[in-house]
PyMOL commands that place a pseudoatom at each C-alpha (Angstrom):
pseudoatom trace, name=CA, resn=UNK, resi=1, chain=A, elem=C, hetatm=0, pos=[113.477, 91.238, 115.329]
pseudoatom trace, name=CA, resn=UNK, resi=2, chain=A, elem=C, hetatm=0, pos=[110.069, 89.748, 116.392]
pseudoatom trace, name=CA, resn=UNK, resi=3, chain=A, elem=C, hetatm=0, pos=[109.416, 92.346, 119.373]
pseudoatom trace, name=CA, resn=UNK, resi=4, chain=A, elem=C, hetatm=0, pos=[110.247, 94.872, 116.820]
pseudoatom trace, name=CA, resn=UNK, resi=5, chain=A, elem=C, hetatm=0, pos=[108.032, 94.330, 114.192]
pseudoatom trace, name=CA, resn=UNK, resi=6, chain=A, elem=C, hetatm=0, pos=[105.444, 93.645, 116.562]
pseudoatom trace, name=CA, resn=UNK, resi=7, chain=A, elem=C, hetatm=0, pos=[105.797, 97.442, 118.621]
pseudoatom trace, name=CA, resn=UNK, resi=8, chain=A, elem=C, hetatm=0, pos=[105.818, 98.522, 114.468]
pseudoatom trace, name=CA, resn=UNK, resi=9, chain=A, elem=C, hetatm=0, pos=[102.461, 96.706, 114.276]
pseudoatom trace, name=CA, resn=UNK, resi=10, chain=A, elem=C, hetatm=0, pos=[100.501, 99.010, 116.760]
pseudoatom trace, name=CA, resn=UNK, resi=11, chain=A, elem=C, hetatm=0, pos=[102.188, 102.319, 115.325]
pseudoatom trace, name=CA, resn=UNK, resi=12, chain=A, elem=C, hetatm=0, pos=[102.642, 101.210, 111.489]
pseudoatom trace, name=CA, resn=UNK, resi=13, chain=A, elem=C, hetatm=0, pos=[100.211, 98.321, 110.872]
pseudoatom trace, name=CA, resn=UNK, resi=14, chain=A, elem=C, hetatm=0, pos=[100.575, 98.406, 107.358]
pseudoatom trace, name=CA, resn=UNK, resi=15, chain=A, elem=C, hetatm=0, pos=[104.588, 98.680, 107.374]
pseudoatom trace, name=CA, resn=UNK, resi=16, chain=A, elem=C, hetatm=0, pos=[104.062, 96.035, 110.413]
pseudoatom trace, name=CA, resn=UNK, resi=17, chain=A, elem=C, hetatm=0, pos=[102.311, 93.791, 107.719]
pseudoatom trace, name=CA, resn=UNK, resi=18, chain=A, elem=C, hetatm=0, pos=[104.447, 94.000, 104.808]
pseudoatom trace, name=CA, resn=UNK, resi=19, chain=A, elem=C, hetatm=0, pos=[107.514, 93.771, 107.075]
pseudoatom trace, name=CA, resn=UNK, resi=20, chain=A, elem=C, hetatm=0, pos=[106.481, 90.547, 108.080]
pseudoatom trace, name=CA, resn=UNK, resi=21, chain=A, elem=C, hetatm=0, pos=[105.396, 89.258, 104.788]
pseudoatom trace, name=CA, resn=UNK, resi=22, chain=A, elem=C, hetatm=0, pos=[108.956, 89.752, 102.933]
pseudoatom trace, name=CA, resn=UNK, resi=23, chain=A, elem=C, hetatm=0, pos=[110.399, 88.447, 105.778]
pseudoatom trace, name=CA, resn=UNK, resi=24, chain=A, elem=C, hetatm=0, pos=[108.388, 85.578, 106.764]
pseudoatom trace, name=CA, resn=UNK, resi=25, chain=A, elem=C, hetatm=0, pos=[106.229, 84.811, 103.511]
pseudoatom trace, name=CA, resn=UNK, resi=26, chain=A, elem=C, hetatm=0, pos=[105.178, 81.281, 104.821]
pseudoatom trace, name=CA, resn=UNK, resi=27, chain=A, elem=C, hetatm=0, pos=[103.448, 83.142, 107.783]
pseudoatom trace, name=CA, resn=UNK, resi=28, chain=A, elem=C, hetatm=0, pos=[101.227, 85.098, 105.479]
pseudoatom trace, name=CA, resn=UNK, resi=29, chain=A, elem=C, hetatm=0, pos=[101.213, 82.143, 103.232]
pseudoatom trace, name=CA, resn=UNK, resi=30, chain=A, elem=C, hetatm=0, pos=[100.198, 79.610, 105.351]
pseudoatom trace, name=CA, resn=UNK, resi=31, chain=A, elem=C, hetatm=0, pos=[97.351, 81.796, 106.833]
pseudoatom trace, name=CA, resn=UNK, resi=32, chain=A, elem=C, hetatm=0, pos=[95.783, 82.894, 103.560]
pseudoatom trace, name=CA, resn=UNK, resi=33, chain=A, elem=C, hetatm=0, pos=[94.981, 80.948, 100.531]
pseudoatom trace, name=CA, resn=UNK, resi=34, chain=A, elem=C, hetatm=0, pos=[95.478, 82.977, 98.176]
pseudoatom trace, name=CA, resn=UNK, resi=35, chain=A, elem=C, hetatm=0, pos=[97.146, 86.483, 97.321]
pseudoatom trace, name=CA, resn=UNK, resi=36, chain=A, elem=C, hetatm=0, pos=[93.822, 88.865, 97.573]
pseudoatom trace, name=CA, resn=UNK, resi=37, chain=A, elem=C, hetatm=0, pos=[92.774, 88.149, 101.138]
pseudoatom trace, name=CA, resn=UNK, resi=38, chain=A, elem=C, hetatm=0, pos=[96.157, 89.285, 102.333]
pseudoatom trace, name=CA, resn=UNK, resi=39, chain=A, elem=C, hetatm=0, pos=[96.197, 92.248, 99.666]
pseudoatom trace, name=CA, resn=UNK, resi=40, chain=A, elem=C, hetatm=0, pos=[92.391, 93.455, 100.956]
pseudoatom trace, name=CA, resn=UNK, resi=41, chain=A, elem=C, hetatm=0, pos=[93.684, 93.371, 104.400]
pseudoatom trace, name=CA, resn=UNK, resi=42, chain=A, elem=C, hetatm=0, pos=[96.591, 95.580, 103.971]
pseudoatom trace, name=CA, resn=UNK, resi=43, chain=A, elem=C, hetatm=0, pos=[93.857, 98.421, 102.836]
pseudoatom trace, name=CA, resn=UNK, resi=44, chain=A, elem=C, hetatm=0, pos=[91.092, 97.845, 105.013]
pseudoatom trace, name=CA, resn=UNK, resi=45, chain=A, elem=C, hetatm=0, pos=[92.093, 95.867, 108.299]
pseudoatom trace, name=CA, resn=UNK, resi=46, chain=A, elem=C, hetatm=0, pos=[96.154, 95.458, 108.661]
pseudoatom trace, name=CA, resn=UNK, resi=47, chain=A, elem=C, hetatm=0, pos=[95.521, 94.846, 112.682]
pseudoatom trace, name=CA, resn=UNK, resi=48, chain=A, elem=C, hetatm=0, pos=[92.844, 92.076, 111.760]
pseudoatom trace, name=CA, resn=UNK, resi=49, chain=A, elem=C, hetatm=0, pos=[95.020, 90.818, 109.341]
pseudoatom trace, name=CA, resn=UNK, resi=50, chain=A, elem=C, hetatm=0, pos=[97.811, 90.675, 111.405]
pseudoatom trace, name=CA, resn=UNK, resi=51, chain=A, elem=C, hetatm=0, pos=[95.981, 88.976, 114.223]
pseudoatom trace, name=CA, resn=UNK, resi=52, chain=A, elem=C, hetatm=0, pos=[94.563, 86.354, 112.058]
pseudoatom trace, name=CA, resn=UNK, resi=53, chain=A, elem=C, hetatm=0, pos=[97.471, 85.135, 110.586]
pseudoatom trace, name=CA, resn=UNK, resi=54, chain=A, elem=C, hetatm=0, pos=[99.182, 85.171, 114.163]
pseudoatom trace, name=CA, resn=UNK, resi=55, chain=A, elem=C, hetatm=0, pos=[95.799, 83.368, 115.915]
pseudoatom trace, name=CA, resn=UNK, resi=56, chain=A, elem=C, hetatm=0, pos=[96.823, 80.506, 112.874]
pseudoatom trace, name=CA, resn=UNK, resi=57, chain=A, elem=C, hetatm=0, pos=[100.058, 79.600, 114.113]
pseudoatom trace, name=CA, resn=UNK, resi=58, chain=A, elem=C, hetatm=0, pos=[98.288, 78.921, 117.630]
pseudoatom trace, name=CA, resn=UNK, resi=59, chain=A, elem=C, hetatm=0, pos=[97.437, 75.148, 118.431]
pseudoatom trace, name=CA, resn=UNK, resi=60, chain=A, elem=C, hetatm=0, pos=[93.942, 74.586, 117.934]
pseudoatom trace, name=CA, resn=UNK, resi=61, chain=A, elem=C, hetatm=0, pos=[93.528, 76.980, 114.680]
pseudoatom trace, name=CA, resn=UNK, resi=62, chain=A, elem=C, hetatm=0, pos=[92.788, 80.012, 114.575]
pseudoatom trace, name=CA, resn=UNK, resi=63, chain=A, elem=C, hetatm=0, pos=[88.870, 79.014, 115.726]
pseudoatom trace, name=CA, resn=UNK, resi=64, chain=A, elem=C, hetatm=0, pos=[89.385, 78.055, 119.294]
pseudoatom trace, name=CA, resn=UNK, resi=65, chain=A, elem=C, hetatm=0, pos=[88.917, 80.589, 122.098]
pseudoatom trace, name=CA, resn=UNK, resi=66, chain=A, elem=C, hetatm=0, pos=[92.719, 82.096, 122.199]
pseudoatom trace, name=CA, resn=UNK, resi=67, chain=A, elem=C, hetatm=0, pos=[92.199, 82.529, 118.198]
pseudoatom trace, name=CA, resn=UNK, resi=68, chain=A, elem=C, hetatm=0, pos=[89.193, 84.342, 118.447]
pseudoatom trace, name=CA, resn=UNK, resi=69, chain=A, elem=C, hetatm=0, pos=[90.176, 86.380, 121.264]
pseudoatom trace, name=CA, resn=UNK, resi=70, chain=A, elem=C, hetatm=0, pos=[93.229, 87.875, 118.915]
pseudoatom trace, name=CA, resn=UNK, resi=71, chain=A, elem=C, hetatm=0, pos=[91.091, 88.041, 116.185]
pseudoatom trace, name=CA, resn=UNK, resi=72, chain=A, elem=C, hetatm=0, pos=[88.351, 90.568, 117.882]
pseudoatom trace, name=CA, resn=UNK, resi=73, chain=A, elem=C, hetatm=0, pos=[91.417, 92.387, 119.490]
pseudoatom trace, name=CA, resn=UNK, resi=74, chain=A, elem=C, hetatm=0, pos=[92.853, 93.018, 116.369]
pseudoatom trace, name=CA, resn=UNK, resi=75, chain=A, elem=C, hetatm=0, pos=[89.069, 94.070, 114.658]
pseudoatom trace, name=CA, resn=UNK, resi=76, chain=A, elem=C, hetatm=0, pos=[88.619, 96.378, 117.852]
pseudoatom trace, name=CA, resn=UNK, resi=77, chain=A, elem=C, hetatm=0, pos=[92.089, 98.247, 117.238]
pseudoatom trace, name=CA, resn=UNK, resi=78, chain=A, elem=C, hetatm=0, pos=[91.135, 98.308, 113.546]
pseudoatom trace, name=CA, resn=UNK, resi=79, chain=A, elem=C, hetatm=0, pos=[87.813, 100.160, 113.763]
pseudoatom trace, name=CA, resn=UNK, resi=80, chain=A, elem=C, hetatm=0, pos=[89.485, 102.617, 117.154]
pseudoatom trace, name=CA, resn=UNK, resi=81, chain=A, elem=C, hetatm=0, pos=[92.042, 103.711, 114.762]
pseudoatom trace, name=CA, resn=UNK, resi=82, chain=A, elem=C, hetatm=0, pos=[89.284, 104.176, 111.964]
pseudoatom trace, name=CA, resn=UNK, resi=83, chain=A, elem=C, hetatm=0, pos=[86.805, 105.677, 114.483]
pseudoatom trace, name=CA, resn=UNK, resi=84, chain=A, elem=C, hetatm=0, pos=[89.816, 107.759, 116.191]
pseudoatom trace, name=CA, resn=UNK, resi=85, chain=A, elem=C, hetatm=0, pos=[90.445, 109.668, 112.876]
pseudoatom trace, name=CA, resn=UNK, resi=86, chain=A, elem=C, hetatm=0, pos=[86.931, 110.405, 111.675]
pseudoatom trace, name=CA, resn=UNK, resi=87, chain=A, elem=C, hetatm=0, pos=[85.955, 111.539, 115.269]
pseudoatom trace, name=CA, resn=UNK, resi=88, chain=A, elem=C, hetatm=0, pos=[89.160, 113.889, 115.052]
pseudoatom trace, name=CA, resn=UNK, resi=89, chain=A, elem=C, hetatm=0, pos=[88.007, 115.153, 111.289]
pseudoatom trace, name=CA, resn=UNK, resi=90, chain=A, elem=C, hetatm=0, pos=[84.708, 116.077, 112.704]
pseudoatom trace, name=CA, resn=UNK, resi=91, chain=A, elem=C, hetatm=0, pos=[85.930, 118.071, 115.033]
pseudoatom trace, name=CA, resn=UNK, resi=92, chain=A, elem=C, hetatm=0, pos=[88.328, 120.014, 113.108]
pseudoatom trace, name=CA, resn=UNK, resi=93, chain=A, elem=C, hetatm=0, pos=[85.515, 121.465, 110.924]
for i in range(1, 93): cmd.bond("trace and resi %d" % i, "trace and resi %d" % (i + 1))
show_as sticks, trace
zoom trace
């Protein structure tokens, strides 16, 4: 169930994200202290958000260098899929 919600996350980030919030709600939980963080990432940066809450489960925190590593991966996929569909949209015109 893992693998799959993860090969959701780089197709469906968003359905990736709430997936793994009604079925794991301590993951989310535990990452974020309260509701809006979570909410905010789900609109803006699912990938990021993802990423963050995994790089929190990691020994160390989500600030040593693995954590940070994810965290930037996930931020970098973010903006390519945000930079991917306005490059597209220019084009088109």
């Amino acid at each position: 169930m893992c693998c799959l919600i993860s090969l959701l996350g780089m197709v469906f980030p968003r359905l990736a994200l709430v997936l793994v919030w009604l079925l794991y709600p301590t993951f989310i939980n535990n990452a974020y202290p309260s509701i809006i963080v979570p909410i905010l990432g789900l609109l803006f940066l699912p990938l990021t958000t993802l990423a963050y809450a995994f790089a929190c489960t990691l020994e160390g925190g989500p600030w040593n260098g693995g954590g940070i590593i994810i965290i930037i991966i996930g931020l970098l996929f973010d903006l390519g899929c945000l930079g991917g569909g306005a490059s597209k949209r220019s084009k088109a015109k």
